[in-house]
C-alpha positions in Angstrom: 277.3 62.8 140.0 277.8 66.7 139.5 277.7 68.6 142.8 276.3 71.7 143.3 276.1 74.4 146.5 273.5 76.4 146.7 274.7 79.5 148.8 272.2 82.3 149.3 273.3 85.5 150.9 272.1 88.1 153.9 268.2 88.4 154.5 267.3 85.9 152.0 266.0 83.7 155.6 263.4 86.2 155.6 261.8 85.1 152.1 258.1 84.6 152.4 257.8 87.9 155.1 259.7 90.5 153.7 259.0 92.8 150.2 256.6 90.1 148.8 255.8 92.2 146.2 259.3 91.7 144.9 260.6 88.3 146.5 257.2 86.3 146.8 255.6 84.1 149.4 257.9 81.1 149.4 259.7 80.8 152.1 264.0 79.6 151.6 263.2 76.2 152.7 260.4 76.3 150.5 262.7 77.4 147.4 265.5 74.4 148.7 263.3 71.7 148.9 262.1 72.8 145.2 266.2 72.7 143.8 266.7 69.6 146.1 264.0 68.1 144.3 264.3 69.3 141.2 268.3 68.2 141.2 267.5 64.5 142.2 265.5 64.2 139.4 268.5 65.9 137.1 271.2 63.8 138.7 272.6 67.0 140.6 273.8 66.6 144.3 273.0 69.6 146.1 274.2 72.0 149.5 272.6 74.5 151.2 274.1 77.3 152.8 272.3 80.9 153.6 274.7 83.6 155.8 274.0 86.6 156.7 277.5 87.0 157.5 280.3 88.0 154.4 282.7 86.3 156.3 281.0 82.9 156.4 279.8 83.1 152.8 283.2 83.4 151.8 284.3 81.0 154.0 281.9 78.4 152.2 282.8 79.4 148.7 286.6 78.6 149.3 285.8 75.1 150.6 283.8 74.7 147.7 287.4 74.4 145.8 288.2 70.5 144.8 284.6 69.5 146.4 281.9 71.0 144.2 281.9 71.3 140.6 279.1 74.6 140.4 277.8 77.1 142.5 274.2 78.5 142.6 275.0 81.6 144.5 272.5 85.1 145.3 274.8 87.1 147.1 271.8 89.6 148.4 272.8 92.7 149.0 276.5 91.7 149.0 276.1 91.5 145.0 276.4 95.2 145.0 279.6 96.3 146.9 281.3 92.5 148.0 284.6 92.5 146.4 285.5 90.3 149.4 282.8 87.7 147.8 283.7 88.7 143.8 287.4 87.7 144.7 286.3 84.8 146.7 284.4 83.3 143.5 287.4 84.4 141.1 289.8 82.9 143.9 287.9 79.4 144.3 287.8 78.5 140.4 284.4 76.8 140.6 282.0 78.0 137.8 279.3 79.8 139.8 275.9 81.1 138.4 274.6 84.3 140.1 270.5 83.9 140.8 268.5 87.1 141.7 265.1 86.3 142.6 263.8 89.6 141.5 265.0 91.8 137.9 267.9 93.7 139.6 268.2 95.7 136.8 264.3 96.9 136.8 264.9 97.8 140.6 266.6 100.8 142.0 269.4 102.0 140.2 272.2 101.0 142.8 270.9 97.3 142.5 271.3 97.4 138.6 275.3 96.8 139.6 276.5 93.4 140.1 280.0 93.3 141.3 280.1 89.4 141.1 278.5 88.7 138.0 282.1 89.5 136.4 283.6 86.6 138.0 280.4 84.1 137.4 279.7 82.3 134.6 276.3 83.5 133.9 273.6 85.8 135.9 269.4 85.0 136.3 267.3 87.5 137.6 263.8 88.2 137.6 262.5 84.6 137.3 261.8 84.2 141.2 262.2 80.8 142.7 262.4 79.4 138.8 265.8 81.5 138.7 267.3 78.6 140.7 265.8 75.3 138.8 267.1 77.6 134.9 271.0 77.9 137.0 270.4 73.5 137.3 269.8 73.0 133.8 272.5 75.8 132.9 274.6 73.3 135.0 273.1 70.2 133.2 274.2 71.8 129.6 277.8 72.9 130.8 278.4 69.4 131.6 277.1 67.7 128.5 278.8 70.5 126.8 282.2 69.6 128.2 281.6 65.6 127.1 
């Protein structure tokens, strides 16, 4: 079974109450239960992780080494000026897919600069909550790609 962890970075625990007009209602746990689901039907094992802490968010991406085969990462704000994280996701050598749940590059000019997308193997943004389930079947076709 492919293995996938989820990681989501700072403030993203505050989906459903803050900047709707950009991040929508749903709620995180709303948006994991949706991939959980979603993967079970795909045959993808998910994790969860959401930090608002660099430190820990690194912390999980180097034990991802040898354990997970992907990672479904939005780094939050850290996607902007984290080189700790961007050499944490080169470091680890598991493919990761950067998700933005909002069009980073229709926002304000500073958020139009990802840092980590370099080092990932692909980048969604602007789909919302959908940005996560298009990153599973991105996993899905790597791995029948590689058969």
């Amino acid at each position: 079974m492919i293995k996938v962890l989820v990681i989501n970075g700072p403030n993203l625990n505050m989906l459903g109450i803050r900047e709707k007009e950009h991040y929508g209602t749903e709620t995180l746990e709303d948006i994991e239960a949706k991939i959980a689901n979603k993967a079970k039907e795909m045959g993808i094992e998910t994790d969860f992780m959401q930090s608002n802490h660099e430190g820990a968010i690194i912390d999980k991406i180097h034990e991802a080494r040898g354990k997970y085969d992907y990672i479904i990462i939005n780094p939050g704000a850290y996607t902007h000026y984290s080189i700790a994280i961007r050499d944490a996701i080169k470091a680890a050598e598991v493919p990761a897919i950067e998700v933005h749940l909002s069009n980073i590059h229709a926002r304000e000019e500073f958020r139009s600069k990802s840092i980590t997308a370099p080092v990932c193997i692909g980048q969604i943004s602007g789909f919302g909550s959908m940005g996560y389930i298009m990153a599973l079947h991105a996993v899905k076709g790597l791995e029948a790609e590689a058969k």
